[in-house]
C-alpha positions as CSV (number, residue, x, y, z in Angstrom):
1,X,104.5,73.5,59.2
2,X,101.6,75.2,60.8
3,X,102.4,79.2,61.2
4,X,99.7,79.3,63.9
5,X,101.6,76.5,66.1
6,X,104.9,78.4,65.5
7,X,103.7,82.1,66.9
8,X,102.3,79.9,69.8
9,X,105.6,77.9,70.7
10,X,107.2,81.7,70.7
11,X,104.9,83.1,72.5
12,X,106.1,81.0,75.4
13,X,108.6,81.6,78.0
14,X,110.8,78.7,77.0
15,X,110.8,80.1,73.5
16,X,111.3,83.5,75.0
17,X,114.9,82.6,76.5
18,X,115.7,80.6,74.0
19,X,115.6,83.0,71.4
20,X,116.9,85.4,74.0
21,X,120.0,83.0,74.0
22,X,120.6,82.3,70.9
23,X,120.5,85.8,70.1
24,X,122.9,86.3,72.4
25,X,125.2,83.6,71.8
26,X,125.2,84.5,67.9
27,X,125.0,88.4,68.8
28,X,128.5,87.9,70.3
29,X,130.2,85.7,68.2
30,X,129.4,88.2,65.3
31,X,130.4,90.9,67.6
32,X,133.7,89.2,68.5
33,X,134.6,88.4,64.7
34,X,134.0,91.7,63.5
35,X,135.9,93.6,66.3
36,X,138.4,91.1,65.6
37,X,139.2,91.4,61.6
38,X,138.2,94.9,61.9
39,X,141.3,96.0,64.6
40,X,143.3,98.2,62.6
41,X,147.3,97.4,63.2
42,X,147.7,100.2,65.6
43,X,145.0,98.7,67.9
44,X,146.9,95.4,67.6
45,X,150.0,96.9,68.4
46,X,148.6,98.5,71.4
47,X,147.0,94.8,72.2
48,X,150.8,93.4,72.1
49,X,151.7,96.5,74.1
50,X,149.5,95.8,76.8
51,X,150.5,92.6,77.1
52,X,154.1,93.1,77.1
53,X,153.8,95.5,79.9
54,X,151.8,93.3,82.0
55,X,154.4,90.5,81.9
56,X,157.1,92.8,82.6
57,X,155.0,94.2,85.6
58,X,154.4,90.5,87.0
59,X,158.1,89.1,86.4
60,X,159.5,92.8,87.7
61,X,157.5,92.1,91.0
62,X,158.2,88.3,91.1
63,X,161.5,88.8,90.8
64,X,161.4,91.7,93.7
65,X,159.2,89.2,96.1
66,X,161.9,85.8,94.8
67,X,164.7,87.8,96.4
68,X,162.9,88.8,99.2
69,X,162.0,85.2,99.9
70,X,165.6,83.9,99.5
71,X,166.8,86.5,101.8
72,X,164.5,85.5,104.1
73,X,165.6,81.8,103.7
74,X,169.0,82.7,103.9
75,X,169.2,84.4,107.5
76,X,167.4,81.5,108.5
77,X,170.1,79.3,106.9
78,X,173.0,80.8,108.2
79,X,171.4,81.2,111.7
80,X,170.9,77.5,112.0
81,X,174.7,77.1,110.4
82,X,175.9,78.6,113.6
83,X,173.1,77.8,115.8
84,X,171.8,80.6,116.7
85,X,169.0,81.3,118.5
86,X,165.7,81.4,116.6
87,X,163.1,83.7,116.8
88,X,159.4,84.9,116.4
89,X,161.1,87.5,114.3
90,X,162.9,84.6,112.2
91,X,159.5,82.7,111.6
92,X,157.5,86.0,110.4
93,X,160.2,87.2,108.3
94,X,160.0,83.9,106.5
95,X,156.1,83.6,106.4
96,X,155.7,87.1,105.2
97,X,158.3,86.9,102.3
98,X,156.5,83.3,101.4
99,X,153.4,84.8,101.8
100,X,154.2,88.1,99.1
101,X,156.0,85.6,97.1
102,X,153.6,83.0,96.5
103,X,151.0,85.8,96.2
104,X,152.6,87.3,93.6
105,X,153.0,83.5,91.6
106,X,148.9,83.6,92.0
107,X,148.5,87.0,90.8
108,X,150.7,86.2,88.0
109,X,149.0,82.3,87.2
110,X,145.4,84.5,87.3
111,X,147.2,87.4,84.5
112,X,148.0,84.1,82.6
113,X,144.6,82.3,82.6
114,X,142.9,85.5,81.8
115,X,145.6,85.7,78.3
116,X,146.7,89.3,79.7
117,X,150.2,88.2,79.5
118,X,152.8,88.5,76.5
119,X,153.9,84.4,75.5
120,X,157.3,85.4,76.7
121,X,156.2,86.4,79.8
122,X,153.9,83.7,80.5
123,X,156.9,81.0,79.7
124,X,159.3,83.0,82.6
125,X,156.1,83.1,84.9
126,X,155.6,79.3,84.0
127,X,159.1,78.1,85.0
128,X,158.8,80.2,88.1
129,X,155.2,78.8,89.6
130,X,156.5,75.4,88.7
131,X,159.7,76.0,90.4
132,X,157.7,77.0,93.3
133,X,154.7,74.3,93.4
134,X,158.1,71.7,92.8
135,X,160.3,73.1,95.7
136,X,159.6,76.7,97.4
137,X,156.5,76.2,98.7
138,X,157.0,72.6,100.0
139,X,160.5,74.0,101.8
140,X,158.1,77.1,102.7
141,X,155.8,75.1,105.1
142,X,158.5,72.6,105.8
143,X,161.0,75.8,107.5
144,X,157.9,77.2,109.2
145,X,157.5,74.0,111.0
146,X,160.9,73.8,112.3
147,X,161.1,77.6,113.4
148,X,157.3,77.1,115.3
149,X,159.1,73.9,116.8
150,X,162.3,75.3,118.2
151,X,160.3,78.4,119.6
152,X,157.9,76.6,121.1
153,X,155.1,78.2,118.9
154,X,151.8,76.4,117.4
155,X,151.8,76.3,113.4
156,X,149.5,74.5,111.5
157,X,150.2,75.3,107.7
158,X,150.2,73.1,105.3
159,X,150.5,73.0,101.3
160,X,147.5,72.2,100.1
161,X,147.0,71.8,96.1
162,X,143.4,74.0,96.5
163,X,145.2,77.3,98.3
164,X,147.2,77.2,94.8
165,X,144.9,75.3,92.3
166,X,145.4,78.4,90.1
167,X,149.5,78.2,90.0
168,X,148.5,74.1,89.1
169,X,146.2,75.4,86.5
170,X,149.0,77.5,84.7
171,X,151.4,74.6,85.0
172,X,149.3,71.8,83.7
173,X,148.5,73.7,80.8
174,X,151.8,75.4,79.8
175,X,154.8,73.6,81.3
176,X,156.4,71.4,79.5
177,X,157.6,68.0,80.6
178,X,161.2,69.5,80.1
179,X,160.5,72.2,82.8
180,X,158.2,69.7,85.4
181,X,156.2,67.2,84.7
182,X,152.4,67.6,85.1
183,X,151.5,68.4,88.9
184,X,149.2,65.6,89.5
185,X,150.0,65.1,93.1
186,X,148.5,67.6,95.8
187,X,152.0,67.2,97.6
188,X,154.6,67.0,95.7
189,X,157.8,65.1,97.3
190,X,160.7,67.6,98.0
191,X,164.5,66.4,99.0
192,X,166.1,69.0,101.4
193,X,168.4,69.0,103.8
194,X,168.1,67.7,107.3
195,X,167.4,70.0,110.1
């Protein structure tokens, strides 16, 4: 191999990035191996910690936002039971629970897919935005289009896979058959009751 021909290949700019690439590339694999086996076991306790608290932050606040949601759900419910007149007030109450809750499931899906969530954490989260992509959300738009009907208003929404391609992300990858099958569909079919 000629030396000259080598000191002229690097001296160009395609051998400038990639050197300057490679460099990179190995410059932070090293970097991540040796922060790695050099943690000591307090810093991987504090790691776990971390995580732990995140989870219980996002299941604390999903839980808060679920119950919200329901509530929400259920004064529509037992309005309709004795057919009562609905309201503007009916349809926001029901769009801004939705809204927080489903927010919330996002948030949560994004603190899974970025590994800043404890495994126990991620497999209540997991049940919960597959619960939700299966049957809360489709009821979601579904009730919003019968409030906007019966009070005469203009609605539009619709569940679309995109506005939650992160919640369908987190299922696809950690929900087991057991809990829902793969979300392959942008719509999933929901059975609820008439009205």
């Amino acid at each position: 191999m000629d030396l000259d021909k080598v000191w002229a290949w690097l001296n160009t700019p395609g051998a400038t990035a990639t050197v300057s690439t490679i460099t990179f590339v190995v410059g932070g694999v090293l970097g991540f191996l040796a922060r790695s086996l050099t943690s000591t076991p307090a810093e991987r306790q504090q790691q776990r910690q971390r995580l732990y608290e995140n989870g219980l932050r996002h299941k604390t606040e999903r839980e808060k936002r679920y119950v919200e949601f329901c509530d929400a759900i259920g004064v529509y419910i037992e309005k309709k039971k004795i057919e009562a007149k609905l309201t503007l007030d009916d349809f926001q109450s029901i769009s801004k629970a939705g809204d927080l809750y489903f927010s919330e499931l996002k948030m949560a899906s994004d603190a899974i897919i970025g590994n800043s969530i404890d495994k126990v954490s991620r497999e209540t989260i997991v049940s919960a935005v597959a619960e939700a992509l299966e049957k809360n959300i489709p009821l979601y738009y579904k009730t919003l289009h019968r409030i906007a009907d019966k009070i005469g208003v203009t609605y539009s929404g619709e569940f679309k896979r995109p506005n939650y391609e992160n919640m369908y992300v987190v299922v696809e990858k950690y929900a087991s058959n057991a809990v829902m099958p793969p979300a392959a569909s942008s719509q999933p079919t929901l059975a609820t009751p008439n009205g």
